[in-house]
C-alpha positions, 0 to 999 in steps of 0.5 A: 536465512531470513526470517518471516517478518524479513521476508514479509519485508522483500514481498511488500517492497516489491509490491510497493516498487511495483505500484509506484512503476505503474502508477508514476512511470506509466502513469496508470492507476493500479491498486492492489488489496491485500487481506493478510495480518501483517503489522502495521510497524512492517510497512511503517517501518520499511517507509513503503508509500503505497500501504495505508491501513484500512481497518475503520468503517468507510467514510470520511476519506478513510476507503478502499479507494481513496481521492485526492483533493481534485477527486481524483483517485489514488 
């Protein structure tokens, strides 16, 4: 049996191997916004790349939808 943080951990992973199918594989951009309290330390520690923390006012490079140096978005 697992526990909540353990299945937190298979359902962000899914997400995260989804995102990066989409968007390396078929080369799409594809975002998904989740608003749900999940510790920061879940993802950070499962090493998923397609999470980031937006919890500051929006500027500076610090979005919802971020862009890269050639402004293209990520």
């Amino acid at each position: 049996m697992h526990t909540d943080r353990a299945n937190i951990k298979i359902a962000m992973k899914l997400l995260d191997n989804f995102i990066t199918y989409i968007n390396k594989d078929l080369h799409k951009d594809f975002q998904i916004i989740v608003l749900e309290h999940i510790p920061k330390s879940i993802w950070q520690e499962s090493k998923l790349k397609n999470f980031h923390l937006v919890d500051k006012e929006f500027k500076d490079g610090n979005a919802l939808i971020r862009f890269d140096d050639t402004g293209n978005p990520y």
